[in-house]
C-alpha positions as CSV (number, residue, x, y, z in Angstrom):
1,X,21.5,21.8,49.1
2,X,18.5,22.6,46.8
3,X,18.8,22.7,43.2
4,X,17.0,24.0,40.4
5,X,15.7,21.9,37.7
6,X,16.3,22.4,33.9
7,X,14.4,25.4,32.3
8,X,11.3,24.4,30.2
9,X,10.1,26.8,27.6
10,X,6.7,27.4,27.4
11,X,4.9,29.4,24.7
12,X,1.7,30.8,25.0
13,X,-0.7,31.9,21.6
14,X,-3.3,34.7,21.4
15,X,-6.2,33.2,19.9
16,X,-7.4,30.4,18.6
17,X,-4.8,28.7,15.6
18,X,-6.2,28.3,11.8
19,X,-7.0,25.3,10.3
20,X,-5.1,24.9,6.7
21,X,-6.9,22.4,4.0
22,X,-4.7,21.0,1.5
23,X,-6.0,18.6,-1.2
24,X,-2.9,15.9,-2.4
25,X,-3.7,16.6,-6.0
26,X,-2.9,19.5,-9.0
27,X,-6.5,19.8,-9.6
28,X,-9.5,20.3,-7.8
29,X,-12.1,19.0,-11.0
30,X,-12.2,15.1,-10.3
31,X,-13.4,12.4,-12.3
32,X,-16.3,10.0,-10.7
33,X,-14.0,6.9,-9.1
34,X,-11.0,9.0,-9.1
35,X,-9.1,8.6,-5.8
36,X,-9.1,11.9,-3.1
37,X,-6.9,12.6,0.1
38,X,-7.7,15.6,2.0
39,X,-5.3,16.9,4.7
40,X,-5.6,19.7,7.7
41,X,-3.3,21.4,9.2
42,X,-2.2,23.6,12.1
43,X,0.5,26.0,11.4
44,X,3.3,26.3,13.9
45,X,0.6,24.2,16.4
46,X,2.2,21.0,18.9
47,X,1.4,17.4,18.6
48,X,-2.2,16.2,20.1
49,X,-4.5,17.2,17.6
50,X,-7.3,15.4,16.2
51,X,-9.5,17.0,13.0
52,X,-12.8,17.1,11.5
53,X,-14.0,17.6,8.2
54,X,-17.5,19.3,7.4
55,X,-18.9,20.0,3.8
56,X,-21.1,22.8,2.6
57,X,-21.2,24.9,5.6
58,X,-23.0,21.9,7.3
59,X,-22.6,21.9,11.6
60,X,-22.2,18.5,11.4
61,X,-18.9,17.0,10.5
62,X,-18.5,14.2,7.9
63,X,-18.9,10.6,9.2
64,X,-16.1,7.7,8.3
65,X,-18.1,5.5,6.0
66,X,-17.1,2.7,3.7
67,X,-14.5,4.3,1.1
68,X,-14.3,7.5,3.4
69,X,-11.7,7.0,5.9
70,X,-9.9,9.1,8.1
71,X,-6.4,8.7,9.5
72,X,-5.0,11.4,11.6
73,X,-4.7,14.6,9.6
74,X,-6.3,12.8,6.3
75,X,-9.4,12.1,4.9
76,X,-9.3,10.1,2.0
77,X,-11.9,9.0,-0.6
78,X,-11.0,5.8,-2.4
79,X,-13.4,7.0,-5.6
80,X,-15.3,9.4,-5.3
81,X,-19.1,9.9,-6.4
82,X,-20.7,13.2,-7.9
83,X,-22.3,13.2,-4.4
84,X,-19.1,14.0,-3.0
85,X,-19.1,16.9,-4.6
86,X,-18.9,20.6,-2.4
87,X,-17.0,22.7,-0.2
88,X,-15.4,21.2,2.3
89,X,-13.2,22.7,5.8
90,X,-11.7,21.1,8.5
91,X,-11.0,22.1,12.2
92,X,-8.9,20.6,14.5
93,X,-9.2,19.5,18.5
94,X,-7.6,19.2,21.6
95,X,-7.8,17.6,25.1
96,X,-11.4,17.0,25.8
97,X,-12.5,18.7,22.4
98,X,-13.1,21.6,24.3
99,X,-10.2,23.0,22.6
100,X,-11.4,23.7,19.3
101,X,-8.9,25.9,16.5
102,X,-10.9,28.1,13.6
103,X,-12.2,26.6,10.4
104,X,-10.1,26.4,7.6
105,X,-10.9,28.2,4.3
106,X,-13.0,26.8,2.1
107,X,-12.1,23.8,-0.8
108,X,-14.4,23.0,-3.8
109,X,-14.4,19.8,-5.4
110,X,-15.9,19.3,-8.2
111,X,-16.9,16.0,-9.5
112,X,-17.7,15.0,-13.3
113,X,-19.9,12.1,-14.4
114,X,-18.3,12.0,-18.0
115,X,-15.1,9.9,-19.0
116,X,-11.6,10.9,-20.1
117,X,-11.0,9.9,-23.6
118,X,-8.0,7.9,-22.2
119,X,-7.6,5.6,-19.4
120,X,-4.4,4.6,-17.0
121,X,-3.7,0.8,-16.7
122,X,-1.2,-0.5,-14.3
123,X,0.2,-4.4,-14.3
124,X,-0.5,-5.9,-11.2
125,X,-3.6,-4.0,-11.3
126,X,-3.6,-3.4,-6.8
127,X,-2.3,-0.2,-5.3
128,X,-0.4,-1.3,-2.9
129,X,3.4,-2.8,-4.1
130,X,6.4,-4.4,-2.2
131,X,9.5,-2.5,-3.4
132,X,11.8,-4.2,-5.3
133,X,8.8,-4.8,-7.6
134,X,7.9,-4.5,-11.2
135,X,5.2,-2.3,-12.7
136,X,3.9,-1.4,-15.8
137,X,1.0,1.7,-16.1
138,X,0.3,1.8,-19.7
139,X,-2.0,4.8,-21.5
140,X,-4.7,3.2,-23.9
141,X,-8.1,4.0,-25.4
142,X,-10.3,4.7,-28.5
143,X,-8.1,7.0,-30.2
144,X,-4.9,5.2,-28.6
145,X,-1.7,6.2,-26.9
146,X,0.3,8.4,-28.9
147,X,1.0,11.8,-27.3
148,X,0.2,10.9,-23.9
149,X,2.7,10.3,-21.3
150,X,2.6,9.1,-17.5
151,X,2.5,11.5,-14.7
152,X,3.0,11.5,-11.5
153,X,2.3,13.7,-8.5
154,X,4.3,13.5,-5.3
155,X,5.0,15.9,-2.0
156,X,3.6,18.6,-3.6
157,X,5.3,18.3,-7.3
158,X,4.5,17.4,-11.1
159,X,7.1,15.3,-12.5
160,X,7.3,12.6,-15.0
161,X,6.6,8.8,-13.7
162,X,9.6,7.6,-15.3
163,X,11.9,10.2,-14.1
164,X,14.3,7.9,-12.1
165,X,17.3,5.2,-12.6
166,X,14.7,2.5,-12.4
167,X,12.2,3.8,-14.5
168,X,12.0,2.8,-18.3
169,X,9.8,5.3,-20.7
170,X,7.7,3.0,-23.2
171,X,5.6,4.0,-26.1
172,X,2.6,3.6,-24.3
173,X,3.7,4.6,-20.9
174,X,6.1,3.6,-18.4
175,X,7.7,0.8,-16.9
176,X,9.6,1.1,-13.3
177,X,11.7,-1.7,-13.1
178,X,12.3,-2.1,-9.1
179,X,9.8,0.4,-6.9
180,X,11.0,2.0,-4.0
181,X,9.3,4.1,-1.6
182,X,9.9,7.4,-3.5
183,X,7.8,5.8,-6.3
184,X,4.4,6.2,-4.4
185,X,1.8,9.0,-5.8
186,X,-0.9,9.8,-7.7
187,X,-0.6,8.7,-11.5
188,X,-2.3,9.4,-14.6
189,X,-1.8,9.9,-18.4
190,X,-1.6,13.6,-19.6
191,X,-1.6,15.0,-22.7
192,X,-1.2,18.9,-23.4
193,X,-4.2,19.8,-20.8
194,X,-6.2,16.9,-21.2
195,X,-5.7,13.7,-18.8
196,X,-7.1,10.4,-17.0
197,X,-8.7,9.5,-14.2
198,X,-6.1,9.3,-11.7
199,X,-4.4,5.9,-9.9
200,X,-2.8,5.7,-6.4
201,X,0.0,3.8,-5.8
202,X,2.0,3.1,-2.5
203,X,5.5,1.3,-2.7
204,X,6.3,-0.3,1.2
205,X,9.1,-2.4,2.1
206,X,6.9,-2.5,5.6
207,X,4.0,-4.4,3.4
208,X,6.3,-8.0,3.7
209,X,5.4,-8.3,6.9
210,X,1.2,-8.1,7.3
211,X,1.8,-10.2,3.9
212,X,2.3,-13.0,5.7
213,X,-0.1,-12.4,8.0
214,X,-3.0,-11.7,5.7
215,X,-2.6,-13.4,2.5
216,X,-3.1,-17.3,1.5
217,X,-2.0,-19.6,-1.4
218,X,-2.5,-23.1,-1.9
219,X,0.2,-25.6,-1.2
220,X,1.2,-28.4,-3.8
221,X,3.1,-31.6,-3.5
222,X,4.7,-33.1,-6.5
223,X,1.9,-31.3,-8.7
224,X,-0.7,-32.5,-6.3
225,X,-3.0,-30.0,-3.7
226,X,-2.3,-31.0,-0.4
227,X,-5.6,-29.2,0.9
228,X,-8.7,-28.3,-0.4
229,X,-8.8,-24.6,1.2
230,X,-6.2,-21.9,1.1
231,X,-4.0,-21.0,4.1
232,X,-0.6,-18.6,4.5
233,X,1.3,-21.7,5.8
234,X,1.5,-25.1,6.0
235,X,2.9,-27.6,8.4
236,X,4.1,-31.3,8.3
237,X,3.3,-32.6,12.1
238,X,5.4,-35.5,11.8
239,X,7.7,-36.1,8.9
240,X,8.6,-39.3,7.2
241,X,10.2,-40.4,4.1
242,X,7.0,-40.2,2.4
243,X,7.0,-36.7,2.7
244,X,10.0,-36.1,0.4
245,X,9.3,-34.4,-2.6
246,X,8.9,-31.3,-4.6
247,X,6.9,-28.6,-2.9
248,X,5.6,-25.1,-4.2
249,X,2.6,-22.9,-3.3
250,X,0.1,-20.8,-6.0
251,X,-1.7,-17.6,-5.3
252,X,-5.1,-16.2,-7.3
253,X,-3.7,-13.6,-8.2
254,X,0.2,-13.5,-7.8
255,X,0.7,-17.1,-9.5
256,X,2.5,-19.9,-8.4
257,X,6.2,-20.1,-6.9
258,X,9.5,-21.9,-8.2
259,X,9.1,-25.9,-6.9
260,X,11.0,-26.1,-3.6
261,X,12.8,-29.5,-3.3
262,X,12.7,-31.6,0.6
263,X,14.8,-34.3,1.1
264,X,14.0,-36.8,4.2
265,X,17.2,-39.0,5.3
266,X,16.5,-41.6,7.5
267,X,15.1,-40.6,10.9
268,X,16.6,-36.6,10.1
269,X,14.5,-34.5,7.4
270,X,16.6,-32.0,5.6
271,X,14.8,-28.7,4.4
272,X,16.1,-27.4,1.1
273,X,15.1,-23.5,0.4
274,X,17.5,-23.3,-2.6
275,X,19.9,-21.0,-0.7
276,X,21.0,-23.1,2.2
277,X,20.1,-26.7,4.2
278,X,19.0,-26.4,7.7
279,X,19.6,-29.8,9.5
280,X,17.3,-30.9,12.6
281,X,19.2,-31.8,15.6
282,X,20.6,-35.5,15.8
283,X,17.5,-37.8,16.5
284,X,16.0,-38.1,19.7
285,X,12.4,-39.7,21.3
286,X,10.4,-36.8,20.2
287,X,11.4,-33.9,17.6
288,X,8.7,-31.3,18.3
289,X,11.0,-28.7,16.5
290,X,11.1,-30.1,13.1
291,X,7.7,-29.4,11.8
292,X,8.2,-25.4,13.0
293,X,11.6,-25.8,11.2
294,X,10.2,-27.4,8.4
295,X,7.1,-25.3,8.1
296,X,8.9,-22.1,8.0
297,X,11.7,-22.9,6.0
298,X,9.0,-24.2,3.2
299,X,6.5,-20.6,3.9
300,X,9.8,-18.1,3.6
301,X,11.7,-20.1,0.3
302,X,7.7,-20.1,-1.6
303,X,7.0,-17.2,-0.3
304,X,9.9,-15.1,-1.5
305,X,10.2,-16.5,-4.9
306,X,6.8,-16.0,-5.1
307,X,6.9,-12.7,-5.5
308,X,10.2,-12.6,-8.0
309,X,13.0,-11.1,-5.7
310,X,15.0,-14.0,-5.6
């Protein structure tokens, strides 16, 4: 006996869709080295679009280039330049491009050479921030700090930097004690309709991962550099007594961790991370785990403290 399959909907437009070009910022007058994000968008249109970005009218849409990149329905300037200055619309694609929607409206950006009176500082000076974190944007210049407060824009809204549990007001700024995702956005210092040049930040709990990945330190024993060049880990092949000690690791520009203490008994090495002692097996010929057990034990307890969350 033959039976039908579930129903599928399928919806059919009239017409091409509009593109929609958003720019994530209140204001369209920039300051040179400010940073821009540009988004398109297809009202009420599926999944499977890609989009382009043209500015003045040109028939030729705007390359990725150093400090111009774009990520799906973004195109984002990390500071931008007088010349990038102009109107700019975006269309987006499907299939084999052949599939092409209508070009947005035009945007204008405006871009000014001169500089605000006061400037935004934020302590670690990077954009991107683990959460859990601690960080400090301060308002300072010539004419100083008073009447000038931190802003922050985020999904569309205005509101004040400090404007949750963790954040603490200051008289020069704002300091958020523990970051959390919600803390990413735009910042800058405001005062009545004057403001600065304008900061991103992004908050990540994802960032601990490509951390270790990417970044290096230099290892120490007992106060002494165990090798010349920097690397994200490092590994005692075959441990001995000799090797007990106190170990920590120091980054350029994060500092140096709490000293991590390794105690070597006999023919079993004992690795202490200050939360808990992980014992190799009873001893045999050949131990091949205890350097990987060793190694990472070491890389997550320096690592960690490192970066003040324990």
């Amino acid at each position: 006996m033959k039976r039908r399959s579930d129903a599928v909907r399928v919806t059919v437009s009239e017409g091409r869709p509009a593109a929609t070009l958003t720019l994530e910022l209140p204001w369209t007058q920039l300051y040179a080295l400010e940073p821009v994000s540009l988004r398109c968008g297809l009202s009420g249109a599926p999944t499977g679009w890609t989009y382009r970005w043209y500015r003045d009218g040109s028939p030729t849409a705007v390359s990725q280039t150093d400090g111009h990149t774009m990520t799906g329905d973004r195109l984002s300037i990390t500071a931008v330049s007088v010349s990038d200055g102009g109107q700019y619309q975006c269309e987006g694609m499907r299939g084999s491009k052949s599939f092409v929607s209508q070009r947005s409206d035009g945007l204008n950006l405006s871009i000014s050479e001169l500089l605000p009176r006061v400037s935004l500082s934020v302590d670690p000076p990077r954009v991107q921030h683990f959460t859990g974190s601690k960080v400090t944007l301060k308002c300072g210049g010539p004419g100083g700090s008073a009447g000038w407060t931190v802003k922050r824009y985020t999904k569309g809204q205005v509101e004040p930097s400090c404007s949750s549990h963790r954040g603490e007001t200051t008289a020069d700024g704002c300091v958020i004690r523990y970051t959390s995702e919600s803390d990413s956005g735009v910042y800058w210092c405001q005062s009545g309709a004057e403001r600065s040049s304008a900061v991103t930040l992004r908050s990540d709990s994802a960032l601990w991962s490509p951390w270790l990945q990417i970044y290096s330190a230099v290892f120490y024993k007992d106060g002494v550099e165990l090798q010349p060049q920097t690397v994200s880990e490092t590994t005692i092949a075959s441990v001995s007594l000799t090797d007990q000690g106190s170990y920590s690791c120091k980054h350029s520009d994060w500092g140096e961790s709490p000293e991590s203490w390794v105690s070597v008994r006999g023919e079993t090495p004992l690795c202490w991370t200050g939360l808990k002692d992980i014992q190799a097996p009873s001893p045999q010929p050949s131990l091949p785990a205890v350097s990987l057990s060793l190694s990472v034990c070491l890389s997550l307890s320096i690592c960690i403290c490192l970066w003040d969350v324990c």
